[in-house]
C-alpha positions in Angstrom: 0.0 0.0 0.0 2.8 2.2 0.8 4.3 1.8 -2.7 1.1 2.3 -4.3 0.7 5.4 -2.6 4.1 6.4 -3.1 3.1 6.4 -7.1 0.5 7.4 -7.4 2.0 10.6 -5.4 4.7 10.8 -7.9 2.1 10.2 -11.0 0.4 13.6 -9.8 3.5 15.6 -9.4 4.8 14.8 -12.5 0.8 15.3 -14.3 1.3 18.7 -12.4 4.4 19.4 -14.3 2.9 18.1 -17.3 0.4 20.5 -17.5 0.5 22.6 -20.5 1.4 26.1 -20.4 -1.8 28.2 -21.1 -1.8 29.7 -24.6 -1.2 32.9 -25.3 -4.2 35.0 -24.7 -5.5 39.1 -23.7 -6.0 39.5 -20.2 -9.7 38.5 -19.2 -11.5 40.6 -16.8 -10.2 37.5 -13.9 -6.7 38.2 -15.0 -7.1 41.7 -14.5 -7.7 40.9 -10.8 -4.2 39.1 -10.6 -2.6 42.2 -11.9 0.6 43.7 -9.5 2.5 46.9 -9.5 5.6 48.4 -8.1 6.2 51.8 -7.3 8.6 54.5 -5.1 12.2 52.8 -5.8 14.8 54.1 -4.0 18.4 53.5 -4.4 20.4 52.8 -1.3 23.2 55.3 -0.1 26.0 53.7 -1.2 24.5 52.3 -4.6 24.7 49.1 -4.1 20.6 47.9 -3.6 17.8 49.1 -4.5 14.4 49.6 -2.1 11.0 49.5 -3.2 6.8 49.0 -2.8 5.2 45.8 -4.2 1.4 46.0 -4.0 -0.1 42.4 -4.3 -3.2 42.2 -6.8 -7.0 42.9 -6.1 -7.4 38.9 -5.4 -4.8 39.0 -2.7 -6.5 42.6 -1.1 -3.7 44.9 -2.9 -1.8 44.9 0.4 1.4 47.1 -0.1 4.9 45.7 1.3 8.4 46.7 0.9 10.7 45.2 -1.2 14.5 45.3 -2.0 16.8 43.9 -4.6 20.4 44.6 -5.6 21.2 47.0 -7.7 23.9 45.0 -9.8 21.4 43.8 -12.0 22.8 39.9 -11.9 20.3 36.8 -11.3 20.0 37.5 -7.8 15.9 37.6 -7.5 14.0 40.8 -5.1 13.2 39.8 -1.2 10.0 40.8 0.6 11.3 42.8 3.5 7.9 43.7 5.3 5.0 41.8 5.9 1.4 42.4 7.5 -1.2 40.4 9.5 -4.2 39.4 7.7 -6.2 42.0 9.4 -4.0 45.1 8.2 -5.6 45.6 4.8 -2.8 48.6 3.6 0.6 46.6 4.8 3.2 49.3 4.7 4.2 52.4 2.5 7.1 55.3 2.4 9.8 53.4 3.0 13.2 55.5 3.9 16.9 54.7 3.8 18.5 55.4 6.8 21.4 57.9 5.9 24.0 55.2 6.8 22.0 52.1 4.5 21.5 49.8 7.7 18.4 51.0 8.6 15.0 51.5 6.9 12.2 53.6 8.0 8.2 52.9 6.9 4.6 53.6 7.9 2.2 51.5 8.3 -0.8 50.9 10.6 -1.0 48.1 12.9 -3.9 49.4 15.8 -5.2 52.5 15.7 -3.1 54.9 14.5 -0.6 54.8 11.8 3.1 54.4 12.7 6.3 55.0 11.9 8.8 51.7 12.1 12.2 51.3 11.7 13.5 47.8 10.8 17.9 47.3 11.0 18.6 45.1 8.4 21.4 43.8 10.2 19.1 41.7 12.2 15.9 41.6 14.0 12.0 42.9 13.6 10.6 46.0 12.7 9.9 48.4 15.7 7.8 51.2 16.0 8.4 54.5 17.7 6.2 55.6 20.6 5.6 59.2 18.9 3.4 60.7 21.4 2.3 64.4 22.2 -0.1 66.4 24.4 -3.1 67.0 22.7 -3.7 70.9 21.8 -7.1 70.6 20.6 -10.0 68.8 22.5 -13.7 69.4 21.4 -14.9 67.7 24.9 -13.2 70.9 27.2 -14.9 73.5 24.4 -17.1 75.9 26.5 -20.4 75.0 24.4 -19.5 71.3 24.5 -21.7 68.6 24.8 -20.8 65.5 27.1 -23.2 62.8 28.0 -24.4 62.7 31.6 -23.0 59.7 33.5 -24.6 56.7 32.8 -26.8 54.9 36.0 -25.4 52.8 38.6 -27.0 49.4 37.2 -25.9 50.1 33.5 -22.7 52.1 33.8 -19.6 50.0 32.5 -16.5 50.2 33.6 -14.0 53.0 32.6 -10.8 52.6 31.0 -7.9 54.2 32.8 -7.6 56.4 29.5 -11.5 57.6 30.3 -10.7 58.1 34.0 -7.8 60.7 33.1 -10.0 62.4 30.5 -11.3 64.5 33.0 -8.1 65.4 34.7 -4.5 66.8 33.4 -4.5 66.0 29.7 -1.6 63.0 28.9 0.3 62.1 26.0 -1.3 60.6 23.2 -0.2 58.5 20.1 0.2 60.4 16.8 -1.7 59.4 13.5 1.6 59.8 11.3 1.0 61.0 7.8 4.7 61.7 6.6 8.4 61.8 7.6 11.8 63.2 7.0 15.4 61.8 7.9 18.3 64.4 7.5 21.5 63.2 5.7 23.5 63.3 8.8 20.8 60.9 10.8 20.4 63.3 13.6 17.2 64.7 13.0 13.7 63.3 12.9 10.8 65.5 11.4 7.1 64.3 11.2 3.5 65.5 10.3 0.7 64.2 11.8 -3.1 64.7 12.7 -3.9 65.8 15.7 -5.3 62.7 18.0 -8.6 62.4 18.9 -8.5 63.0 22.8 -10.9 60.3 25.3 -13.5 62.8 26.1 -14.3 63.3 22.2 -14.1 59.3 21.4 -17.2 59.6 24.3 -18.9 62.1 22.9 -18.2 60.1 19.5 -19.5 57.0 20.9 -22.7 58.8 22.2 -23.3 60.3 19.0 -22.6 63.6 20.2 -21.1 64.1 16.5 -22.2 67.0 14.6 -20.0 68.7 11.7 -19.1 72.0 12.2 -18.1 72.1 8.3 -14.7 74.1 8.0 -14.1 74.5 11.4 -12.5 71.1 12.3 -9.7 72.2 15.0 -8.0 68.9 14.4 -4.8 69.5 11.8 -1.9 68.3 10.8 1.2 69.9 12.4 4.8 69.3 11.8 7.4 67.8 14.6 10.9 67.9 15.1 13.0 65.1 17.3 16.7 64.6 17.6 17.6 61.3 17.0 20.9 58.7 19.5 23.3 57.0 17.4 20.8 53.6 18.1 17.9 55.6 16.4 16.1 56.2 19.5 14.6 59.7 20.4 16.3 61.9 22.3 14.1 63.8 24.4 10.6 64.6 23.4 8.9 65.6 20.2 9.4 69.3 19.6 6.2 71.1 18.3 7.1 73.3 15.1 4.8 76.6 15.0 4.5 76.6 11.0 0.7 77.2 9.7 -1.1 74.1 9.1 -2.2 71.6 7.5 1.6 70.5 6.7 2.3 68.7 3.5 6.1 67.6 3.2 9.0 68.9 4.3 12.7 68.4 2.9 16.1 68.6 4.9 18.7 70.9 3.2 22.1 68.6 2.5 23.6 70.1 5.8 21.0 68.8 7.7 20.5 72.3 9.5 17.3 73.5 7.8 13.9 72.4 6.7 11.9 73.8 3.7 8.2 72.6 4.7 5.3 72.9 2.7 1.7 73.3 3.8 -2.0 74.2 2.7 -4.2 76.4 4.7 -6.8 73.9 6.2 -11.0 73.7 6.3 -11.4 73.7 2.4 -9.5 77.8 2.3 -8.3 76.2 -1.3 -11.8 76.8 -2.6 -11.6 80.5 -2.2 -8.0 80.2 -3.9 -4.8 79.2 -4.0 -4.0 78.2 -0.2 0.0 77.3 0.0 2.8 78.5 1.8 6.5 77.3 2.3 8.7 78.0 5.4 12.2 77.6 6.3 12.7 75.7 10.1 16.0 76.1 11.1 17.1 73.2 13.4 19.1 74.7 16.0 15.5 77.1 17.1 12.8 75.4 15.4 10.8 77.5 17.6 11.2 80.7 14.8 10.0 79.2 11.6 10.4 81.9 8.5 7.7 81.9 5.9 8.9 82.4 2.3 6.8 85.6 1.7 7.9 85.4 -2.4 6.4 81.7 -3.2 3.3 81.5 -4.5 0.4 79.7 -2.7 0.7 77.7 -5.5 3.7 75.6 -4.4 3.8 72.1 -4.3 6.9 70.6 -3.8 10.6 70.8 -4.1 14.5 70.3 -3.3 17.7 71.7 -2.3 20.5 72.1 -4.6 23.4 70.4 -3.7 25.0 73.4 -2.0 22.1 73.8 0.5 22.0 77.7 -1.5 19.2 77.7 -3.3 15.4 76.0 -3.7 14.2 74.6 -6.4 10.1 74.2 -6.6 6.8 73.6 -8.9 4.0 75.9 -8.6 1.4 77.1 -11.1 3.0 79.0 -14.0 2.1 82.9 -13.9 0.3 82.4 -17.7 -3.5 81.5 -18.1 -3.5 77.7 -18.0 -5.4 75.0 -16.2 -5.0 74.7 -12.1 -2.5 71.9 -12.3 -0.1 73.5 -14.8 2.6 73.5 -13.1 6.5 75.9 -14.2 10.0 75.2 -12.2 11.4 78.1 -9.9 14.6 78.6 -8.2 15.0 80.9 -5.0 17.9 81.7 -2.4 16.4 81.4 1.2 19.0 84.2 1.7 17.4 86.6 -0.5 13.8 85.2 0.6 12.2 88.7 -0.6 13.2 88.4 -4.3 11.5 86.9 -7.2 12.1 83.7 -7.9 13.7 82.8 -11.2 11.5 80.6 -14.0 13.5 77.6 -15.0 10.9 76.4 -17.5 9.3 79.1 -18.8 7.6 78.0 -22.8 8.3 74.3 -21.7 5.4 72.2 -24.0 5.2 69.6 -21.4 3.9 68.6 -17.9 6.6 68.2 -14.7 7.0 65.8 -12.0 6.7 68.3 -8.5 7.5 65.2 -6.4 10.8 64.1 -8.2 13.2 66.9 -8.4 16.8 66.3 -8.4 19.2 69.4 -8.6 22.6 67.8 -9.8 26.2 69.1 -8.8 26.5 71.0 -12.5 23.5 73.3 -11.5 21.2 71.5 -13.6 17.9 70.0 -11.9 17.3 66.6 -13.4 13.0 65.8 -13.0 10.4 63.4 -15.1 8.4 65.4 -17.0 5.3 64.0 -19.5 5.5 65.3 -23.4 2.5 64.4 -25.5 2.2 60.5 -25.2 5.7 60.0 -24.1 6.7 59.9 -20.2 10.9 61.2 -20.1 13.3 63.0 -18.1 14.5 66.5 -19.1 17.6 68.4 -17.7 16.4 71.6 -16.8 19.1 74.5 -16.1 19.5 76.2 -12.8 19.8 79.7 -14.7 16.5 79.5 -16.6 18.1 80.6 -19.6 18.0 77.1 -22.0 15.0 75.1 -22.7 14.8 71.3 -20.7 16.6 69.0 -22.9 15.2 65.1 -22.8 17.6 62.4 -21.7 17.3 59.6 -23.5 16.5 56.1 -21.5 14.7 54.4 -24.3 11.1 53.5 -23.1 8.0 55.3 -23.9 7.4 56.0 -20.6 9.4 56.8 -17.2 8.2 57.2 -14.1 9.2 57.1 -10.5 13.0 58.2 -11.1 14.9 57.9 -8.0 18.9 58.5 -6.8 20.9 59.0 -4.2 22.2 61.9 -2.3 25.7 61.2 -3.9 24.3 60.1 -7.4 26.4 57.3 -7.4 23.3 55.5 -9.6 20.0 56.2 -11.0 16.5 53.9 -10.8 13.5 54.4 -12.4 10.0 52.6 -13.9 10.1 51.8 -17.3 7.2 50.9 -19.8 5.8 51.2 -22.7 2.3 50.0 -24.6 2.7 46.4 -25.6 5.9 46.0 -23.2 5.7 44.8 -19.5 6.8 47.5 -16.6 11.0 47.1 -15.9 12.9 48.5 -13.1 16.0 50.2 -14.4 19.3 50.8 -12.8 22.0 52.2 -14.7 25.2 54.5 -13.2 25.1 57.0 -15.0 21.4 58.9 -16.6 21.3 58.4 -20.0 23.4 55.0 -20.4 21.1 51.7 -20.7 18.2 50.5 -18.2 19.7 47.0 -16.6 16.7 45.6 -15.8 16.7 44.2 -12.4 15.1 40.8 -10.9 11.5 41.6 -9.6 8.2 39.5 -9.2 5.9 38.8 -12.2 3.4 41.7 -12.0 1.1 40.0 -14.4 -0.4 36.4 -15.2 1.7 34.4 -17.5 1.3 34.2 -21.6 -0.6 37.0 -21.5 -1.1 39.2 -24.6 -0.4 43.1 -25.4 -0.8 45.6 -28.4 1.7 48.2 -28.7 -0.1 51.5 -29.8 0.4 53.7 -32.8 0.4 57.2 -32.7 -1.8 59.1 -34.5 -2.2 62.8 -35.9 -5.1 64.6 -36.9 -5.9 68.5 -37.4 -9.2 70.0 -36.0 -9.8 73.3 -36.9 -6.7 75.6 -35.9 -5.1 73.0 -33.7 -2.8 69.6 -34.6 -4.2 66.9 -32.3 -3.1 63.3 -31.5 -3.4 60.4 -30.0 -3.0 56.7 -29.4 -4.7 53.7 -31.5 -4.6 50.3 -30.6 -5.7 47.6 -33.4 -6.4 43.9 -32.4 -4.0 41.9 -34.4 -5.2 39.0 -37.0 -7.9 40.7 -38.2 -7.1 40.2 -42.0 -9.3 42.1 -44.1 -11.9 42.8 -41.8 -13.6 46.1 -40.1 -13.4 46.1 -36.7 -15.3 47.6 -34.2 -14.1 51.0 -32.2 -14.2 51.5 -28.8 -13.4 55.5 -28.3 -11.6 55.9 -24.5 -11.5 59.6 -23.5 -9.5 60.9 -20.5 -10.2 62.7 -17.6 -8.8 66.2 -16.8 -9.7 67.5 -18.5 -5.8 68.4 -17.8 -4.9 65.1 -18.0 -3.6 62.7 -21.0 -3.0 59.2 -22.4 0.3 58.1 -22.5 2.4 55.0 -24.3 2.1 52.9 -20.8 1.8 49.2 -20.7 -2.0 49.0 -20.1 -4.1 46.3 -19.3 -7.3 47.4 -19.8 -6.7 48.4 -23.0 -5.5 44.7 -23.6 -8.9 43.9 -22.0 -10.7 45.5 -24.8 -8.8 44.6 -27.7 -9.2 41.0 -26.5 -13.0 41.3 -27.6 -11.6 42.3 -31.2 -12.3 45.7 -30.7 -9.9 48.6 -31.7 -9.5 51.3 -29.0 -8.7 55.0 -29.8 -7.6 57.1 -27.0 -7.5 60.8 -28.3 -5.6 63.5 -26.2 -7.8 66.7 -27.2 -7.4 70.5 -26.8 -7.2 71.2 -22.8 -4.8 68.2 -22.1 -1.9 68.2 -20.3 1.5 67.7 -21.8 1.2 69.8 -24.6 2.3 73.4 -23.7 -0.1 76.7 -22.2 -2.0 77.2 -25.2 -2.8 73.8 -26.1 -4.1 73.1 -22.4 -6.1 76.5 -22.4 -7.7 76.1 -25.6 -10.6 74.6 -23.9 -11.3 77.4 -21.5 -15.4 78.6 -21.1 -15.1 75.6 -24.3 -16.0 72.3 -22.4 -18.0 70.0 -24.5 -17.0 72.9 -27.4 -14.1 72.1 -29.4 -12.6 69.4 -27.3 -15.8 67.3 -28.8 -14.7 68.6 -32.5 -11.2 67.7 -31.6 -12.7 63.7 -30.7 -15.0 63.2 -33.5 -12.2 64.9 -35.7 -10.5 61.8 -34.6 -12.6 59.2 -35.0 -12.9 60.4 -39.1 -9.4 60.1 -39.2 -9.1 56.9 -38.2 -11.7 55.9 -40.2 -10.2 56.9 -42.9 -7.1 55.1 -42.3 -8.0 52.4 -40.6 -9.7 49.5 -41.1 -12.5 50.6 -38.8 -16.5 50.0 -38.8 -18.0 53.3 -38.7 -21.4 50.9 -38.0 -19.8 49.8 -34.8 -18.7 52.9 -32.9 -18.8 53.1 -29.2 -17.5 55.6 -26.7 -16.6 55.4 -22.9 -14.7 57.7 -20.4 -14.3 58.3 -16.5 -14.4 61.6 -15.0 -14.1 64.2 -17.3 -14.2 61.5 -20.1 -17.5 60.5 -18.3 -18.4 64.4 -18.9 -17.4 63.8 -22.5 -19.4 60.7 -23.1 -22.5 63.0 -21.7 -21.6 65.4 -24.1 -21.8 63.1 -26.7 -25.0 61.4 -25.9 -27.1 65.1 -26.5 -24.9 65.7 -29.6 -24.4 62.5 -31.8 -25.9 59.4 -32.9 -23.1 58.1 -34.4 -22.2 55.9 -31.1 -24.1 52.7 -31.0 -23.3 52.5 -27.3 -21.8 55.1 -24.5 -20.3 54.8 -20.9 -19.7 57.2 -18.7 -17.9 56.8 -15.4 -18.5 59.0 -12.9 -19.5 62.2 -14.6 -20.4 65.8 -14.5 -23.6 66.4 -15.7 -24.8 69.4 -14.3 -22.5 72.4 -13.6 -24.7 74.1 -11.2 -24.9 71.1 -9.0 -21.8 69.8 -9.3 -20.1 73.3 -8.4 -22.0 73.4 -4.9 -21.8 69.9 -4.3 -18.2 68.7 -5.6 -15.0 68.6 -3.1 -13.7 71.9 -4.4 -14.3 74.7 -7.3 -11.4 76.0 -7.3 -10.4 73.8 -10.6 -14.0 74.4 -12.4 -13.9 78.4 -11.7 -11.3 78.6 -14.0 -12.7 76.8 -16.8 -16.4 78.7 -16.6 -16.5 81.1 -13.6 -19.2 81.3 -11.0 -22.0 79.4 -12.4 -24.3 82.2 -10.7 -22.6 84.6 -12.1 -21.6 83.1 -15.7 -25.6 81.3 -16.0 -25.2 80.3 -19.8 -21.9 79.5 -20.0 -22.2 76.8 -17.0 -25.5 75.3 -18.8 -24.3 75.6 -22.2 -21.1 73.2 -20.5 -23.8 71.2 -18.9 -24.2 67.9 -20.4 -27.7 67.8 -18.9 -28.5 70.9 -21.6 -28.5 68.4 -24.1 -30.2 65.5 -22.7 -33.4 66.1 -24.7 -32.0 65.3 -27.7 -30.5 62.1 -26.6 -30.6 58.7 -28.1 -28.2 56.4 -27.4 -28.0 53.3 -25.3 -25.8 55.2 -22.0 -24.6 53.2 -19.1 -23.3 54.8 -15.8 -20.7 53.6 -13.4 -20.5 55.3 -10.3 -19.0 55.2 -6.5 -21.4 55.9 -4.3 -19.1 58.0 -1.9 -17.1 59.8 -4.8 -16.8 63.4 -3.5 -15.2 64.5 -6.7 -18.0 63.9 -9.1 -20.7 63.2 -6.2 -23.3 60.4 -7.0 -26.0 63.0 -7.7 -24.7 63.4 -11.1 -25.2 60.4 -12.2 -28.9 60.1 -10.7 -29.4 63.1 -12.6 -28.2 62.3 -16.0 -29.9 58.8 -15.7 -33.3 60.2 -14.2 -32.9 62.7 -17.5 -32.7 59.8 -19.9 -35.2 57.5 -18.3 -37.7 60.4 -18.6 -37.1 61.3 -22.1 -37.1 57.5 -23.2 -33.6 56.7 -23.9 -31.9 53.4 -22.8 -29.9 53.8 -19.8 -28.6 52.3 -16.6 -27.1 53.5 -13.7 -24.8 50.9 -11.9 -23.2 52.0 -8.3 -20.7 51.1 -6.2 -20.6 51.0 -2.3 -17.2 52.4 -0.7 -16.3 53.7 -3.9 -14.7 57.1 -4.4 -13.7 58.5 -7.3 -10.0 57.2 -7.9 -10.3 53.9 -6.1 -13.3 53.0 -8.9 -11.4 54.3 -11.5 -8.3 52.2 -10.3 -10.3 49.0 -10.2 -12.2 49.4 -13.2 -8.4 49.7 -15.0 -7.0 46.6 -13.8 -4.9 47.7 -11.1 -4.7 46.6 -7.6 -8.0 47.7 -5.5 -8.8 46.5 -2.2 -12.3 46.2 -3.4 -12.2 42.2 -4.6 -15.1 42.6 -7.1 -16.1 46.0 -8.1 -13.5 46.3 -11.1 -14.7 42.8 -12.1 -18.0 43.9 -12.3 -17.9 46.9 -13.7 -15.4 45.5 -16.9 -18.4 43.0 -17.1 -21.1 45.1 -17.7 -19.0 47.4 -20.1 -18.3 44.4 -22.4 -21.8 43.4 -22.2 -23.4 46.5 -23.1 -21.4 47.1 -25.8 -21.2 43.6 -27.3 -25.6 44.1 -26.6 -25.6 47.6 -29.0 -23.0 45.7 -31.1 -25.5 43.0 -32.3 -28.4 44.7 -32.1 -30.8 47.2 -33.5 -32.3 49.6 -30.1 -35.8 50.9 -30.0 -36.3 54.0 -31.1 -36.2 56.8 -28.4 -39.6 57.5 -27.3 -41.1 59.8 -24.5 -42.6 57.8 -22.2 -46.5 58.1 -22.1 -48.3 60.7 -19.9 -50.1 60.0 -16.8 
């Protein structure tokens, strides 16, 4: 029996290797839930490794761990570093090199708050710090607060020893930690956090003493400063920094004396404008923090140059252009008063504010996006050449990382029909050796590279991206037009898999970057200003005649789909076209009036139309709802229901619209969901939510493959009462 059992073992093991591999196939909407990504690599201080964030797929909860493989690019495979227990459903994030490469620093949340850890990779586990503070605010001691009366004898449970000092001298409690900075030398510590929620408001929480006081929430996040022992231990207490909140990053200058620290007026003050400041903390009397009076409140990140002399930064370029478009700046802390200098003034493309690398030559090395292409540009300190693109051969780069010393360079690589990489190389601009990493994608799975195309639409030369299914032959194939969001955004030549996804059904897929995207220069990305729905549709359907006129396209099988603003522009479509056999709109705008005094800010839409009460046809006439009465197209709507960007009422509106006037619609939500996590599943990319993604790539292939073989009823007003 023991023999038999002993073969038959042996029989399955070897039928298990016998299996054949799975042919070569476009992802299915399952495969999309298997899908991985890396991100944030970070090369070691002395050159050698290489640290980085693996987030595991949607089936596995898209859990985030650190990672770290050598740099040297030889066979030797990635380790995980980090790990979670099942019931932490983030894992942990912003991983940090300690100055001396023994040491690494991350975040994650393991009880209630999140923490920072450090983990010596010369032995031993991760350890947290016990980063603790006297609260300053605390709703329960306000003098109009209300605190539930004791509860009776008979019913009254026992109290905590944390409730029993709520009423007495305040103690110490743990911070939330959303961010952290190490200086070069190791010495210093700074943090932002939000201010802890003190015992007497988790009662009044818990007795549903919890009204809103909208834009008056006392709780902020406030930056800290610790000194740090040889061992990595704190030395002393955490040292309050006065600097305005909310704080949003800080950066130590290479001499590890100084701090430039960035932060955003709290309680929704963006909305009336721009909100930003930037300070200087000097180490040795944190207590005096100077605010850089000459930055604009537009700043949103930047970086020492080498010297510790100057600041480079990103803020919104001084022409008329989109909230978002962002120019380079240089300024000397010692001359805090004068103007800073444009570095990238006329530069046709889009930065990277949170990679900025000012280089021992002067120059400031930074990704930056240039029509469908992701690069990196060397930018000059004195403002007085254009950027000039460094060549690393791949579509797109992203993520581009070095050291303080520059002794190596990292960064993502990719490309439509090509699988992510993660580069090393010595020196920028020699070749990408790819390093070892986990398969971020099922096996034998099959991708389209995209060709660009070029159209003109009225006064403006226009492009985009067009995928074709392959082994077609002679045959039309269908067209599935993908617009972007933004509308300052853009498509670019990036491995994608939901564009796999679709071609897989043997549909083509245009992606069209029109007037008012990013990437492109000023003019191009204002061209769409008081326009929405205006010439941005011309530039789409201006498009879509091109490539029919190339392409071996079916102009009887047309079908358009877009999220956000490409939700908007799929709205648009519906009240303007019939061309479409199908639409899907993702989480939309429909009506500007409702959407401005309901959205999370208006900051972004004031530029485009104004005040809709002051500017009443212009925000209609950019209303896709002012069209909905000429509608007749099948339309299908996806939406979160807790998306505060696009709020759900939208898309109750625009379907209630087409219900009423006859038109075949649905209206599918999604519980949980805001507006970027839906968007995120929907595309294939890790979500924690298992099934929504799944779901909603479903219905999309079944509503178009319905309006595909079809013939719809004819719109018809339903029947009066």
């Amino acid at each position: 029996m023991l023999t038999l059992c002993l073969v038959l073992t042996f029989g399955l093991r070897l039928a298990a290797f016998a299996q054949p591999t799975p042919a070569a196939h476009f992802p299915t909407s399952e495969d999309l839930r298997h899908f991985k990504t890396i991100s944030a690599p970070q090369l070691s201080p002395d050159g050698k490794q290489v640290l980085f964030v693996l987030t595991q797929a949607t089936a596995q909860n898209a859990t985030s761990h650190l990672w770290l493989v050598p740099a040297s690019g030889d066979s030797e495979k990635a380790r995980q570093l980090t790990f979670s227990t099942p019931a932490d459903k983030r894992g942990e994030s912003s991983g940090q090199w300690a100055p001396d490469g023994a040491v690494i620093y991350f975040l994650a949340k393991r009880g209630e708050q999140t923490q920072l850890f450090r983990l010596d990779l010369r032995g031993g586990e991760a350890a947290p710090y016990d980063l603790k503070v006297v609260p300053s605010v605390d709703n329960s001691k306000e003098k109009d607060a209300i605190n539930p009366p004791a509860e009776k004898a008979a019913d009254k449970k026992v109290e905590t020893p944390a409730e029993k000092k709520s009423d007495s001298k305040p103690e110490p409690l743990s911070l939330d930690v959303a961010g952290f900075a190490l200086s070069d030398n190791g010495k210093w510590l700074a943090l932002w956090a939000h201010d802890p929620e003190t015992p007497g408001e988790k009662k009044q929480k818990d007795a549903k003493v919890d009204a809103a006081w909208i834009n008056h929430d006392a709780h902020l996040t406030r930056l800290y400063l610790a000194a740090l022992k040889p061992d990595g231990t704190i030395d002393g207490a955490l040292q309050a920094v006065p600097v305005a909140p909310d704080v949003h990053g800080a950066i130590w200058s290479p001499s590890a004396d100084r701090l430039f620290v960035v932060t955003e007026a709290p309680n929704d003050a963006s909305d009336l404008g721009p909100a930003g400041a930037a300070w200087i903390v000097d180490a040795a009397a944190p207590e005096n923090p100077s605010k850089l009076a000459s930055i604009p409140a537009t700043v949103q990140g930047g970086a020492w140059t080498p010297d510790g002399n100057s600041i480079v930064f990103t803020a919104a370029t001084p022409e008329d252009a989109p909230p978002g478009y962002e120019e380079l700046f240089a300024l000397s802390p010692a001359n805090a008063d004068s103007k800073p200098i444009r570095l990238t003034a006329g530069f046709a493309g889009q930065l990277n504010a949170a990679a900025l690398f000012p280089t021992s030559d002067g120059s400031i090395v930074t990704p930056a996006a240039i029509g469908t292409r992701n690069t990196v540009v060397r930018i000059a300190g004195d403002g007085k050449t254009p950027p000039k693109a460094v060549d690393l051969d791949a579509p797109v780069v992203s993520a581009l990382n070095t050291n303080r010393k520059q002794t190596g360079w990292v960064w993502l690589a990719d490309g439509g029909g090509h699988p992510m990489k993660l580069c090393y190389a010595q020196h920028l601009g020699a070749r990408c050796s790819a390093l070892v990493i986990p398969d971020l994608r099922p096996a034998n799975l099959r991708s389209v590279e995209p060709q660009l195309v070029r159209w003109n639409s009225g006064e403006l030369t226009t492009e985009g991206l067009l995928y074709l299914p392959p082994d077609t032959g002679a045959a039309k194939v269908p067209l599935i037009v993908d617009v972007h969001g933004g509308p300052f955004g853009a498509w670019e030549d990036r491995s994608d898999p939901f564009a796999d996804f679709l071609l897989g059904h043997g549909w083509a897929v245009l992606r069209p970057n029109p007037r008012g995207s990013s990437n492109y220069g000023v003019k191009f990305s204002a061209a769409n200003k008081n326009d929405l729905g205006g010439g941005d549709y011309k530039d789409v359907m201006a498009g879509v005649d091109a490539v029919l006129a190339k392409f071996p396209i079916d102009p009887q099988r047309l079908a358009l789909m877009g999220y956000s603003y490409g939700g908007e522009m799929a709205a648009f479509v519906e009240g303007k076209t019939d061309r479409f056999k199908a639409i899907i709109s993702g989480a939309p705008v429909i009506d500007q009036f409702s959407e401005y005094g309901t959205e999370g800010g208006s900051w972004y839409d004031r530029w485009y139309f104004g005040k809709p009460w002051e500017r009443m046809e212009d925000a209609w006439r950019q209303s896709p709802l002012a069209g909905a009465s000429h509608a007749k197209t099948p339309f299908l709507l996806l939406q979160g229901e807790s998306d505060k960007t696009d709020p759900l009422g939208q898309a109750q509106e625009m379907y209630r619209a087409l219900r009423q006037q006859g038109v075949p619609v649905e209206l599918v939500t999604y519980p949980r969901e805001d507006h970027q996590p839906l968007a995120v599943g929907m595309l294939g990319h890790p979500s924690p939510e298992p099934w929504h993604g799944f779901d909603a790539r479903q219905r999309i292939v079944q509503f178009i493959d319905a309006a595909f073989t079809t013939t719809p009823p004819a719109a018809t007003a339903p029947s009066k009462p």
